[in-house]
HTML snippet that shows the backbone in 3Dmol.js (N, CA, C, O; Angstrom):
<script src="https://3Dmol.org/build/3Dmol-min.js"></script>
<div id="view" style="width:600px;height:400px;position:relative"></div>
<script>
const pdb = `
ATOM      1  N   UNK A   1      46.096 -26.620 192.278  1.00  0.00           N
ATOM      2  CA  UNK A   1      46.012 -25.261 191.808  1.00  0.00           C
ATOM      3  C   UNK A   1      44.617 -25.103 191.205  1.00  0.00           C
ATOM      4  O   UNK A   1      44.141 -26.054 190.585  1.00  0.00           O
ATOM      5  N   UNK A   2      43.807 -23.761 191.369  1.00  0.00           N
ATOM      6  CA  UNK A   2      43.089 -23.477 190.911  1.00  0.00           C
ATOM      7  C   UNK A   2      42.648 -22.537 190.454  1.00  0.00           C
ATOM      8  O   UNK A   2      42.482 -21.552 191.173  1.00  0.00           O
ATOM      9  N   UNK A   3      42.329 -22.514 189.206  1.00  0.00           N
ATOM     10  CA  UNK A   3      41.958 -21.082 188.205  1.00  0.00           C
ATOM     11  C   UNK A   3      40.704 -20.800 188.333  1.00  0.00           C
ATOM     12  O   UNK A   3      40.043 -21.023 187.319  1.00  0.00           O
ATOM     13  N   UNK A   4      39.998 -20.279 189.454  1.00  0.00           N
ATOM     14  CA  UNK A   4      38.873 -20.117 189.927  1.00  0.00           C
ATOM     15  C   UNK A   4      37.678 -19.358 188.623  1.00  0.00           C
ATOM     16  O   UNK A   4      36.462 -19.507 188.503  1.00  0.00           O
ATOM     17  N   UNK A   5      38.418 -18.745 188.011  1.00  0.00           N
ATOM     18  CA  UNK A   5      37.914 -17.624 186.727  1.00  0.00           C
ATOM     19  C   UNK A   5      37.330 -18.395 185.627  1.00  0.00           C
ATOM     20  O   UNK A   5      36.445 -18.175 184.799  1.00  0.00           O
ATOM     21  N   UNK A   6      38.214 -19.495 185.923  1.00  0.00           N
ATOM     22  CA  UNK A   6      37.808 -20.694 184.497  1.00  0.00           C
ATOM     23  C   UNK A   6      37.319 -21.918 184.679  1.00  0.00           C
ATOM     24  O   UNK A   6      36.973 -22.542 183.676  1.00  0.00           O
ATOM     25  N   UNK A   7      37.204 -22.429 185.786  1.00  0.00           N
ATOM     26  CA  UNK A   7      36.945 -23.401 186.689  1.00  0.00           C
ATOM     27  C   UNK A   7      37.813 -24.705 186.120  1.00  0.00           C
ATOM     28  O   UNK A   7      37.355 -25.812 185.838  1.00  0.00           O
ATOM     29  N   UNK A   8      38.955 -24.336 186.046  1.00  0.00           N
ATOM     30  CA  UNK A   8      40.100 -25.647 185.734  1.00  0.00           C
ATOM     31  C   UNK A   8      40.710 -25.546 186.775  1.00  0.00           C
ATOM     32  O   UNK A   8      41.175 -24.615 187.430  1.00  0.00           O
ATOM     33  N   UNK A   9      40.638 -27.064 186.897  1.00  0.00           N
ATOM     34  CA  UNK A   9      41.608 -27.468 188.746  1.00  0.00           C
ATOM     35  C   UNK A   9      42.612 -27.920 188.147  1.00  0.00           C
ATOM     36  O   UNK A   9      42.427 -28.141 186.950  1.00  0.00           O
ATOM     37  N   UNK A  10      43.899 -28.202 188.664  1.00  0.00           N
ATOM     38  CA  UNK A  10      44.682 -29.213 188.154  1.00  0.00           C
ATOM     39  C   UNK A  10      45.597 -29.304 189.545  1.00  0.00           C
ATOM     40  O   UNK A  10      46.004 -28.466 190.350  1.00  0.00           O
ATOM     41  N   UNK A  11      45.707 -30.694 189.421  1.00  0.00           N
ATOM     42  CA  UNK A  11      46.639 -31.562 190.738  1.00  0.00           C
ATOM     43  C   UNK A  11      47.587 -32.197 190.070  1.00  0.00           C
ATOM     44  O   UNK A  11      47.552 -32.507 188.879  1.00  0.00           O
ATOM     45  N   UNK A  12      48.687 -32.449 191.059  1.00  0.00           N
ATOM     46  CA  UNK A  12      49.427 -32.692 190.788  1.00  0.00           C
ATOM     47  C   UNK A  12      49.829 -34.253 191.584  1.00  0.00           C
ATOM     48  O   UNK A  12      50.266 -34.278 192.735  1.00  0.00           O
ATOM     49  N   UNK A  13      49.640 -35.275 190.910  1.00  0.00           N
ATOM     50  CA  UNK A  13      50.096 -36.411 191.491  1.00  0.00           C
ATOM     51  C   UNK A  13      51.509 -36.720 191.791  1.00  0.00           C
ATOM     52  O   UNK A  13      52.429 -36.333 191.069  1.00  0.00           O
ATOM     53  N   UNK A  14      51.713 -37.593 193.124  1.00  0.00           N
ATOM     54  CA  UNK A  14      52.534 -38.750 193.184  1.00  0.00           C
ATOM     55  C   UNK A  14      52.453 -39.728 192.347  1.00  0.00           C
ATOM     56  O   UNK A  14      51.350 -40.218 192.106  1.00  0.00           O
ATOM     57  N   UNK A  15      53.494 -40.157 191.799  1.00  0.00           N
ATOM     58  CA  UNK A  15      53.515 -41.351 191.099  1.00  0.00           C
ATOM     59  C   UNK A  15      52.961 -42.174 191.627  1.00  0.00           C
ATOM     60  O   UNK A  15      51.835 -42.518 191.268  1.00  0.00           O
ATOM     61  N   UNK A  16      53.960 -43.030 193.196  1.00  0.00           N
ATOM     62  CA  UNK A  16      53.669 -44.024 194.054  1.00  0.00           C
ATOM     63  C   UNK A  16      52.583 -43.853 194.450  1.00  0.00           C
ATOM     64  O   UNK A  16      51.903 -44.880 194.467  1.00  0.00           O
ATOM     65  N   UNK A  17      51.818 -42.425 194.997  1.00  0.00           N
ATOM     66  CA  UNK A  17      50.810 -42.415 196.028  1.00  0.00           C
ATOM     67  C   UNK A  17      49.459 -42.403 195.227  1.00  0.00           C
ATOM     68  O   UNK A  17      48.466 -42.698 195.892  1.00  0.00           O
ATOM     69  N   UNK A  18      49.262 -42.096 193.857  1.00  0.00           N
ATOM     70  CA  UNK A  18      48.270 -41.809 193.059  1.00  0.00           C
ATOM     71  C   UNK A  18      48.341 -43.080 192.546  1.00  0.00           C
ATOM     72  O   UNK A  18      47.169 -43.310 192.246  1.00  0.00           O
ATOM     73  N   UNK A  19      48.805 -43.772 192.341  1.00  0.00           N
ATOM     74  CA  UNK A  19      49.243 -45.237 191.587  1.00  0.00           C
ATOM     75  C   UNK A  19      49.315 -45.602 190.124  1.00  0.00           C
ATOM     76  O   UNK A  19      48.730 -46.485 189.495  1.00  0.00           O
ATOM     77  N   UNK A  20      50.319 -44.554 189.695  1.00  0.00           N
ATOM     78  CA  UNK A  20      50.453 -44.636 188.015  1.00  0.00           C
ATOM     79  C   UNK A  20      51.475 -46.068 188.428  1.00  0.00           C
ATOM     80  O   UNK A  20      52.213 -46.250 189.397  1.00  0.00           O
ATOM     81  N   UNK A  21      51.091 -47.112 187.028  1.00  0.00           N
ATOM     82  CA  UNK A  21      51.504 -47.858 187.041  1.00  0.00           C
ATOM     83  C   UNK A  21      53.151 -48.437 186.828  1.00  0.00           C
ATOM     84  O   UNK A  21      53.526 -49.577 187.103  1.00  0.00           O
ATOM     85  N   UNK A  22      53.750 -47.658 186.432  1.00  0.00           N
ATOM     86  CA  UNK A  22      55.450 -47.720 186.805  1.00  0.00           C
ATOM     87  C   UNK A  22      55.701 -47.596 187.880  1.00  0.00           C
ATOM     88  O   UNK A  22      56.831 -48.083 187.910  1.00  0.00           O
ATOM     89  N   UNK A  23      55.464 -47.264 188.931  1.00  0.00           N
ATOM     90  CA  UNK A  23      55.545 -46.835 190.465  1.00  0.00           C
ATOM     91  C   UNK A  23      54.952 -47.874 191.307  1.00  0.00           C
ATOM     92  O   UNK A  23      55.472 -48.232 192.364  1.00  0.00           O
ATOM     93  N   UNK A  24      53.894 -48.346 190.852  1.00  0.00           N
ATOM     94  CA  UNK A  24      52.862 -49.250 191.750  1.00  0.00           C
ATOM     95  C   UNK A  24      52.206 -50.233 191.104  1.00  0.00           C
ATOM     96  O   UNK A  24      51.665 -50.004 190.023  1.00  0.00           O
ATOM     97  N   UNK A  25      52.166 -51.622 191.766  1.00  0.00           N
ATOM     98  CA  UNK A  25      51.503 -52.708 191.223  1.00  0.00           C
ATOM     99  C   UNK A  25      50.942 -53.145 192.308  1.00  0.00           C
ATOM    100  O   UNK A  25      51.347 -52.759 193.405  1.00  0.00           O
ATOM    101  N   UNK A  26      49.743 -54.173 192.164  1.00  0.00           N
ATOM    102  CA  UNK A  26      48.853 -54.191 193.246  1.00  0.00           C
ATOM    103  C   UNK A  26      49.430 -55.918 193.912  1.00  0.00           C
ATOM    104  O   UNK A  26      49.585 -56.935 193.236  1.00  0.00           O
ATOM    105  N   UNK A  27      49.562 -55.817 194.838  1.00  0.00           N
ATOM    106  CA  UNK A  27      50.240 -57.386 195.326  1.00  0.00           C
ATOM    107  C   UNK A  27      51.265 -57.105 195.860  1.00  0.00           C
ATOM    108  O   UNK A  27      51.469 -57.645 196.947  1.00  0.00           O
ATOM    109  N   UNK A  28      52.368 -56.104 195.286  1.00  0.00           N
ATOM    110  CA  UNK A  28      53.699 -55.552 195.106  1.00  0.00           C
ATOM    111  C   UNK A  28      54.300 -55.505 196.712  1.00  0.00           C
ATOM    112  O   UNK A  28      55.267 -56.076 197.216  1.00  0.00           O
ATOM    113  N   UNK A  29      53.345 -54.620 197.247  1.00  0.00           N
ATOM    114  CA  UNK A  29      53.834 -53.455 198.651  1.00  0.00           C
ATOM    115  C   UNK A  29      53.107 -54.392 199.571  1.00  0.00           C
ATOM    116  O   UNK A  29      52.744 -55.468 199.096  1.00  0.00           O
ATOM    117  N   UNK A  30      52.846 -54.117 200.841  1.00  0.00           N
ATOM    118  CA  UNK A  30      52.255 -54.875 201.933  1.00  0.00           C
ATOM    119  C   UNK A  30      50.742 -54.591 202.018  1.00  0.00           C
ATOM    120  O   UNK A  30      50.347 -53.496 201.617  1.00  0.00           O
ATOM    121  N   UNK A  31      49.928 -55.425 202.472  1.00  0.00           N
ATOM    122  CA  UNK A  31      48.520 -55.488 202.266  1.00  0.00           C
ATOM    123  C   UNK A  31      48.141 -53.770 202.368  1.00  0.00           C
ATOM    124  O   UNK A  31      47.477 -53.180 201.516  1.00  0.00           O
ATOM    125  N   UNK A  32      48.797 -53.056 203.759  1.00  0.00           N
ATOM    126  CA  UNK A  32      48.266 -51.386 203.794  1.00  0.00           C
ATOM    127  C   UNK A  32      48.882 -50.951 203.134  1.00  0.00           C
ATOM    128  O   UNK A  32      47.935 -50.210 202.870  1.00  0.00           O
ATOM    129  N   UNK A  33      49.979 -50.461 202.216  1.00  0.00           N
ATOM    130  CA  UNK A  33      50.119 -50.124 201.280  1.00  0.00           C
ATOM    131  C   UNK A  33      48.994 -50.222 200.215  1.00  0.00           C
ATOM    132  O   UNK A  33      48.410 -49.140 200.165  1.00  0.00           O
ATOM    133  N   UNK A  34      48.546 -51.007 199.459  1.00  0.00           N
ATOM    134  CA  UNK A  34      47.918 -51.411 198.469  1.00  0.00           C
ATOM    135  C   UNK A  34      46.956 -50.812 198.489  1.00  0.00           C
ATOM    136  O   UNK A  34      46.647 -50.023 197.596  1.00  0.00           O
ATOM    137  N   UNK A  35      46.097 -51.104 199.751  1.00  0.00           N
ATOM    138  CA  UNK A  35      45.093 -50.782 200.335  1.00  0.00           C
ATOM    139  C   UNK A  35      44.855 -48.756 200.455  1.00  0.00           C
ATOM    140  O   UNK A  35      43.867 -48.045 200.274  1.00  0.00           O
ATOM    141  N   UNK A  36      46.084 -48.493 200.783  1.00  0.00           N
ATOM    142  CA  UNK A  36      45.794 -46.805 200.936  1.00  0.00           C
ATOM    143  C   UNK A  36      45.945 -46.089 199.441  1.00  0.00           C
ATOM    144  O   UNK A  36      45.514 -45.063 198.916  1.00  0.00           O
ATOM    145  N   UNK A  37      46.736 -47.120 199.076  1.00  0.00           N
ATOM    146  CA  UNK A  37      46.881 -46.677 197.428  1.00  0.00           C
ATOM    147  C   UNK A  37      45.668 -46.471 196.439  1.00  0.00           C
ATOM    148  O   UNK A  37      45.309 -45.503 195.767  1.00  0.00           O
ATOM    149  N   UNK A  38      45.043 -48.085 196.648  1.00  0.00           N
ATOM    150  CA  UNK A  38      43.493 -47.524 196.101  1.00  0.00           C
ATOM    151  C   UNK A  38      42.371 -47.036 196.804  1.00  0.00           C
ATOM    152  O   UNK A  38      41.274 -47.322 196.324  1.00  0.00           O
ATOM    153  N   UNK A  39      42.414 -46.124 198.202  1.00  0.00           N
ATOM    154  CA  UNK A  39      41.923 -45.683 198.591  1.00  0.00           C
ATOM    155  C   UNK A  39      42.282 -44.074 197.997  1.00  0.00           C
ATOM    156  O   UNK A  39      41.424 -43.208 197.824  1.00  0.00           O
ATOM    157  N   UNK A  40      43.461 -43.942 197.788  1.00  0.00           N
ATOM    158  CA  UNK A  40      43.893 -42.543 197.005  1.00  0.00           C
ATOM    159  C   UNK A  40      43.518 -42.608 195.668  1.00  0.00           C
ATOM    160  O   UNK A  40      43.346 -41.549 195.065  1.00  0.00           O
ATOM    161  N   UNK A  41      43.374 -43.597 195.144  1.00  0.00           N
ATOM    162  CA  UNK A  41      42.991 -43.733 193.354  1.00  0.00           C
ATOM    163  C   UNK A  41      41.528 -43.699 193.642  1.00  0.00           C
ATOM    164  O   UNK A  41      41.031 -42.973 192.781  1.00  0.00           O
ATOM    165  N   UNK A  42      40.831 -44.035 194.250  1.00  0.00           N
ATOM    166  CA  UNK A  42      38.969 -43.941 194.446  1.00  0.00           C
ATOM    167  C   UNK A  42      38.667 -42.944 194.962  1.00  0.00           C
ATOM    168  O   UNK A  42      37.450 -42.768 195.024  1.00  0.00           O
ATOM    169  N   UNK A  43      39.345 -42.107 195.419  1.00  0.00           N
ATOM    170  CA  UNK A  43      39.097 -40.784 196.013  1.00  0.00           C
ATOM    171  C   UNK A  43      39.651 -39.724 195.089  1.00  0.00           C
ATOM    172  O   UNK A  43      39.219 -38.590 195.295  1.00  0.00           O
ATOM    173  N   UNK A  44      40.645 -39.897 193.974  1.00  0.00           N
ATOM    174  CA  UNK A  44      40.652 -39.129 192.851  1.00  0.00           C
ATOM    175  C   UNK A  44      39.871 -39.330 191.864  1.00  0.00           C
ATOM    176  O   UNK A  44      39.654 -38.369 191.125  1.00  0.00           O
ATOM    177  N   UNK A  45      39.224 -40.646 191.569  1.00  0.00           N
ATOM    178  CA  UNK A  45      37.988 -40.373 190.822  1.00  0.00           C
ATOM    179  C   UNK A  45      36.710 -39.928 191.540  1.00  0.00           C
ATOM    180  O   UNK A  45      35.677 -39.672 190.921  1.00  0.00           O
ATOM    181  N   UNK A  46      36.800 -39.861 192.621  1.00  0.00           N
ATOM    182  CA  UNK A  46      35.351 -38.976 193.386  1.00  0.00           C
ATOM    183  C   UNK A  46      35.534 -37.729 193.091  1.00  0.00           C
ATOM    184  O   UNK A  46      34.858 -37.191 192.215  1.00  0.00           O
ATOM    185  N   UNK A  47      36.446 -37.100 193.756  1.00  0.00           N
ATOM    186  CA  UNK A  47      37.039 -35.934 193.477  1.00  0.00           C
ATOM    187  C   UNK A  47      36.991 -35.590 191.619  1.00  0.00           C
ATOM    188  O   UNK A  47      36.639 -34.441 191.352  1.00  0.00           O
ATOM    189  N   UNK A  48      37.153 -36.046 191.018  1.00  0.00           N
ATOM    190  CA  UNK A  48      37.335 -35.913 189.865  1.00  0.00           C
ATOM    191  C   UNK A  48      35.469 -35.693 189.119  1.00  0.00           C
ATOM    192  O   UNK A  48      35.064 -34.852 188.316  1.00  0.00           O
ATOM    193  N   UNK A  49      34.894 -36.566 189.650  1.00  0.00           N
ATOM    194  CA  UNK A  49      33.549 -36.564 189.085  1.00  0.00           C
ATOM    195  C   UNK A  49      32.412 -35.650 189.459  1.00  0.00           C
ATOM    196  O   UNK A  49      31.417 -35.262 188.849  1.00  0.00           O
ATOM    197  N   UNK A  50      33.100 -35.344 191.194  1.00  0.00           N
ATOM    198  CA  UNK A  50      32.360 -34.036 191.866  1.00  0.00           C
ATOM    199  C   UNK A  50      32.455 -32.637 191.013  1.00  0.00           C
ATOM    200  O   UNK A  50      31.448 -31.960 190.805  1.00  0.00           O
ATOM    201  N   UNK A  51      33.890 -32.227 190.488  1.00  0.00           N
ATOM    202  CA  UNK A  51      34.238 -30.901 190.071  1.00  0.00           C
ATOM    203  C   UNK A  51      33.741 -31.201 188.572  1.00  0.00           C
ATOM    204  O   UNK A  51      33.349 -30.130 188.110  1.00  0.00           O
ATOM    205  N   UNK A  52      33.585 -32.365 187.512  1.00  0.00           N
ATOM    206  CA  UNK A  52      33.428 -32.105 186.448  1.00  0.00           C
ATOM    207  C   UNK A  52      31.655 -31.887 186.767  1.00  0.00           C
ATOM    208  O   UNK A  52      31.012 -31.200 185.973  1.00  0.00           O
ATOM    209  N   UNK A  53      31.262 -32.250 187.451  1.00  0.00           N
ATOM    210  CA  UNK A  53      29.258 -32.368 187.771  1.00  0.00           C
ATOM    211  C   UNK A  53      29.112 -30.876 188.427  1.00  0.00           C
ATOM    212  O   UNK A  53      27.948 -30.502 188.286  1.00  0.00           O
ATOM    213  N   UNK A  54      29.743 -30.114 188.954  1.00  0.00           N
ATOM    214  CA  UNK A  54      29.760 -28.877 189.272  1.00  0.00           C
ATOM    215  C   UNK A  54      30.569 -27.990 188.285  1.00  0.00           C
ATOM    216  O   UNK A  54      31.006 -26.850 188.447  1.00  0.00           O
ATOM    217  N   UNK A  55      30.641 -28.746 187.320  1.00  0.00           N
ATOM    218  CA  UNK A  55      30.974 -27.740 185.887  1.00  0.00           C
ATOM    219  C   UNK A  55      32.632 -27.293 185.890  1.00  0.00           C
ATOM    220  O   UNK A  55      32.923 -26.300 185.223  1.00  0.00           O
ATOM    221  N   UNK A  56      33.441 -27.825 186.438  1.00  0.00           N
ATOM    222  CA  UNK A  56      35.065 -27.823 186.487  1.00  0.00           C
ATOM    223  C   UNK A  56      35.939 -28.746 185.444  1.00  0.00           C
ATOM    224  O   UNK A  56      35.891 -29.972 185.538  1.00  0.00           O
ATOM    225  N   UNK A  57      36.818 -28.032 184.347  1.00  0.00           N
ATOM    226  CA  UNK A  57      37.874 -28.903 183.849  1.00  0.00           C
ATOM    227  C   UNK A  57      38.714 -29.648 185.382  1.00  0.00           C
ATOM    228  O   UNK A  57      39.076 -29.096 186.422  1.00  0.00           O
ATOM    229  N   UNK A  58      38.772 -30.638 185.080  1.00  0.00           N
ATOM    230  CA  UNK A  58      40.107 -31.032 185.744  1.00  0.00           C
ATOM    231  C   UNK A  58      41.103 -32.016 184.830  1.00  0.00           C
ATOM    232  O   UNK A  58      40.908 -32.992 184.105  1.00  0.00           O
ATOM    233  N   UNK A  59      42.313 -31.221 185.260  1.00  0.00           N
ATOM    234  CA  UNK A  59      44.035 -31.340 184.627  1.00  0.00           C
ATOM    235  C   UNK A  59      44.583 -32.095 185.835  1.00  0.00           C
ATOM    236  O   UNK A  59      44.650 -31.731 187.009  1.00  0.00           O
ATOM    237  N   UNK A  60      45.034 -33.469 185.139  1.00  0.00           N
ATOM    238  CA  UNK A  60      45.764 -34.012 186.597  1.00  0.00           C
ATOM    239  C   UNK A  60      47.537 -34.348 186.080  1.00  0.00           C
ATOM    240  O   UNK A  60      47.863 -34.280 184.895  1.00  0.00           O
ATOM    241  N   UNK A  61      47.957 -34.499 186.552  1.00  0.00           N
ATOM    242  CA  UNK A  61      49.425 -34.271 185.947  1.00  0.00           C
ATOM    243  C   UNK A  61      50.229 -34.964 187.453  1.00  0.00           C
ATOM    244  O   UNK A  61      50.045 -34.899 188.669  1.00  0.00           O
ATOM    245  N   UNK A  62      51.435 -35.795 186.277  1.00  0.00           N
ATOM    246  CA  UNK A  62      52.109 -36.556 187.038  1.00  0.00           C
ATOM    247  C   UNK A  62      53.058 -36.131 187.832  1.00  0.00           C
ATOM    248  O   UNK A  62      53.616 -35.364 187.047  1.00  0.00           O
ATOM    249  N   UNK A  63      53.714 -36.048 188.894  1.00  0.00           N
ATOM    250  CA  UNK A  63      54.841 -35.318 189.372  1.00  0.00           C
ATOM    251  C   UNK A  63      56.358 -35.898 188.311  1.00  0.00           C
ATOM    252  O   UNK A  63      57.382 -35.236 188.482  1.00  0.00           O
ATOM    253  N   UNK A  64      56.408 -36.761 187.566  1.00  0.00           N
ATOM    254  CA  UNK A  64      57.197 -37.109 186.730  1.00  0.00           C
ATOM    255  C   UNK A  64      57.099 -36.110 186.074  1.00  0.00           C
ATOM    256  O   UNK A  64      57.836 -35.128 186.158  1.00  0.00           O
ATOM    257  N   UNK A  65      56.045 -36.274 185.242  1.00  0.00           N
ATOM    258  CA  UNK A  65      55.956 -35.016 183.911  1.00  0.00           C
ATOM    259  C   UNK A  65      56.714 -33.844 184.499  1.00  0.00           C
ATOM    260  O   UNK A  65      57.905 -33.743 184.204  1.00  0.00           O
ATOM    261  N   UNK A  66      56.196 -33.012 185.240  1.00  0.00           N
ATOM    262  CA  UNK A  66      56.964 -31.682 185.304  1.00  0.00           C
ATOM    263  C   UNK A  66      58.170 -31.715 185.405  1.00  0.00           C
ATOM    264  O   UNK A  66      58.737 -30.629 185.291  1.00  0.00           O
ATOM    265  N   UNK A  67      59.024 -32.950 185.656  1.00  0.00           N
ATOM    266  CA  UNK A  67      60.637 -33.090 186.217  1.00  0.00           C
ATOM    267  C   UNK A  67      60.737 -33.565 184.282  1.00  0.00           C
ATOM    268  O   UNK A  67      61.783 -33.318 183.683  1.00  0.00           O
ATOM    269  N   UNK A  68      60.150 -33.890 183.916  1.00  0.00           N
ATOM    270  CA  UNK A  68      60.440 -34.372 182.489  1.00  0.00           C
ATOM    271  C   UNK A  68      60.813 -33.392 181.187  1.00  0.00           C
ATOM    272  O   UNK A  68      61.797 -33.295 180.455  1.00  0.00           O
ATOM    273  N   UNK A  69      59.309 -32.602 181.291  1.00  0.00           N
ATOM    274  CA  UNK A  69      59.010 -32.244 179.777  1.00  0.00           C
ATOM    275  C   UNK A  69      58.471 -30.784 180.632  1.00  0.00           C
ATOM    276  O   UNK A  69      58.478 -30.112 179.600  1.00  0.00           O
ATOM    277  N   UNK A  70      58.160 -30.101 181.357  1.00  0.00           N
ATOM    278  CA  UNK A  70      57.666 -29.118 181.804  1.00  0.00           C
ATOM    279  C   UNK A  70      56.596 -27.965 180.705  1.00  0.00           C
ATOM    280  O   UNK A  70      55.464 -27.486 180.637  1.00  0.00           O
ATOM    281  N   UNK A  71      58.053 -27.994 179.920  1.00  0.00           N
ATOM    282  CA  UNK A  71      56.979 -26.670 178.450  1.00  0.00           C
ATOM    283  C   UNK A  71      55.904 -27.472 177.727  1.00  0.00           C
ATOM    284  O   UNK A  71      55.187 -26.733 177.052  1.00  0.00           O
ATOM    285  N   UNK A  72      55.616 -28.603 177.672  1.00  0.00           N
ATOM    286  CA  UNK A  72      54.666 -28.990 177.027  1.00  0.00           C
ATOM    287  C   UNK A  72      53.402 -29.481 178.165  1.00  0.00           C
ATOM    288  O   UNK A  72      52.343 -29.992 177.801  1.00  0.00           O
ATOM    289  N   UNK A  73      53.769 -29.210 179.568  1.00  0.00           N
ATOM    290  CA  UNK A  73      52.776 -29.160 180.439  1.00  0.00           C
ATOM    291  C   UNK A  73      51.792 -27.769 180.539  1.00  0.00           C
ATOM    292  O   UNK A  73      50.571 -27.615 180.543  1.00  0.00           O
ATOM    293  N   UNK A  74      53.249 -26.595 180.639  1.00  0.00           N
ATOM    294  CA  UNK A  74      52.642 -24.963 180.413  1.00  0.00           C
ATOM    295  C   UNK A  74      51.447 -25.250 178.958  1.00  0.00           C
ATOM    296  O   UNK A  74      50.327 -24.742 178.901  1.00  0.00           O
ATOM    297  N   UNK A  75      51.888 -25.925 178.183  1.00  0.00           N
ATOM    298  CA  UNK A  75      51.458 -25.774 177.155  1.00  0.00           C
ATOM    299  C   UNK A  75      50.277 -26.331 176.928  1.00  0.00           C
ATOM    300  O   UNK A  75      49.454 -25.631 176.337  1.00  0.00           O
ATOM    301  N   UNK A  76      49.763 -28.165 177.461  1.00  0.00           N
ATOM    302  CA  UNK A  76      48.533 -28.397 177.800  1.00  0.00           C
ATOM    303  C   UNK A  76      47.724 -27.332 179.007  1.00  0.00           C
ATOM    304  O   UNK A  76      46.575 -27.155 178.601  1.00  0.00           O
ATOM    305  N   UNK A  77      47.896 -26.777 179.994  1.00  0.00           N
ATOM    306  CA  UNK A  77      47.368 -25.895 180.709  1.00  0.00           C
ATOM    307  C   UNK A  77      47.136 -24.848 179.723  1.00  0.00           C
ATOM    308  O   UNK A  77      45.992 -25.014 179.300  1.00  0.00           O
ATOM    309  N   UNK A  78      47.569 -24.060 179.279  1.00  0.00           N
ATOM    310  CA  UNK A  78      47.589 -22.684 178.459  1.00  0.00           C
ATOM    311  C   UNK A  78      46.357 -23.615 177.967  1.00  0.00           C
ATOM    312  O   UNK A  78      45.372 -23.503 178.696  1.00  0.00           O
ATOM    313  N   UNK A  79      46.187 -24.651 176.710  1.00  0.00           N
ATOM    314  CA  UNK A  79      45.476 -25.235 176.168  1.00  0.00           C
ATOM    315  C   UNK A  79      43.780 -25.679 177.102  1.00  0.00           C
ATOM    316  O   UNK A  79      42.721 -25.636 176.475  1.00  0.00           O
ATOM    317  N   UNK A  80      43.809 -25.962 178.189  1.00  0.00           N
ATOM    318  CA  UNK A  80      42.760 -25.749 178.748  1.00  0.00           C
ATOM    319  C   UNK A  80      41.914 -24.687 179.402  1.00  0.00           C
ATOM    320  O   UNK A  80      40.692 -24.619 179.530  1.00  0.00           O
ATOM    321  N   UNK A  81      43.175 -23.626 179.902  1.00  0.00           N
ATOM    322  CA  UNK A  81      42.509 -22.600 180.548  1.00  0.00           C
ATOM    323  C   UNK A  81      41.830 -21.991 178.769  1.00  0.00           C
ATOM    324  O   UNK A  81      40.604 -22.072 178.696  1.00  0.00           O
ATOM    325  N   UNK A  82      42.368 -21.575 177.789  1.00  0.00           N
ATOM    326  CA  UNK A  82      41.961 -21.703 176.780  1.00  0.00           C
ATOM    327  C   UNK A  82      40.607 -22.160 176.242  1.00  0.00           C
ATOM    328  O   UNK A  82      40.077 -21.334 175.499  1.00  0.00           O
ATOM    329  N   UNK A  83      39.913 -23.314 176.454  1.00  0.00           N
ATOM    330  CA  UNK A  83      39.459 -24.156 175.979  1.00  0.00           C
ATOM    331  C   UNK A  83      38.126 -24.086 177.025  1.00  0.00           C
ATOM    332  O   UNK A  83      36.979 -24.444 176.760  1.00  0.00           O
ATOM    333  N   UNK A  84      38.757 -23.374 178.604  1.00  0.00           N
ATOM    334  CA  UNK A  84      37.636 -22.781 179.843  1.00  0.00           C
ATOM    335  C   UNK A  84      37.079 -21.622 179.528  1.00  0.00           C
ATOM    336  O   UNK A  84      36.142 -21.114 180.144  1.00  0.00           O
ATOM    337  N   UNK A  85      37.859 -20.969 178.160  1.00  0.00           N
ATOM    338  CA  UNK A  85      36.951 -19.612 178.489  1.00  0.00           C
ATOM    339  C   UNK A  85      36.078 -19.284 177.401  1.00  0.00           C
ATOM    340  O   UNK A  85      36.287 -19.524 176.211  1.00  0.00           O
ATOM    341  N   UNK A  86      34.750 -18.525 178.076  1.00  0.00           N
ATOM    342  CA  UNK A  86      33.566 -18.614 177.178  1.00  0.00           C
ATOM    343  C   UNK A  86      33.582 -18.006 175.687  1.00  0.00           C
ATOM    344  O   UNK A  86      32.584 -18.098 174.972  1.00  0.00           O
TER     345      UNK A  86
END
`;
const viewer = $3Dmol.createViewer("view");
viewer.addModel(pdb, "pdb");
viewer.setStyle({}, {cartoon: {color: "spectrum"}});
viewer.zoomTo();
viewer.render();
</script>
């Protein structure tokens, strides 16, 4: 999602596929597994370093969280788009 007005991105991860560590350990899954996993974790910090160097918040958020706690997600967002504007 993107708040083009404020330049805050925010994505929304896979647990497994982003590789938060309850979901994924490295050794764990079969060599391509592992392998595409930190090819998705090195490509969210590219991604991540491109939009903050072109002047973008980025909000990354777990697909857990929203099944969890949801109002205190609205509530960090509210808190950044917030925090985006001049």
């Amino acid at each position: 999602m993107a708040f083009t007005r404020w330049k805050v991105a925010v994505f929304v991860d896979g647990s497994f596929w982003h590789g938060h560590p309850s979901k994924w350990q490295p050794g764990r899954w079969s060599g391509y597994w592992d392998e595409k996993i930190k090819r998705n974790m090195a490509r969210d910090e590219r991604q991540n370093k491109a939009l903050v160097e072109a002047g973008w918040r980025v909000v990354r958020l777990w697909d857990f969280e929203i099944e969890h706690d949801p109002d205190s997600l609205v509530e960090k967002l509210r808190n950044e788009l917030d925090a985006a504007r001049p």
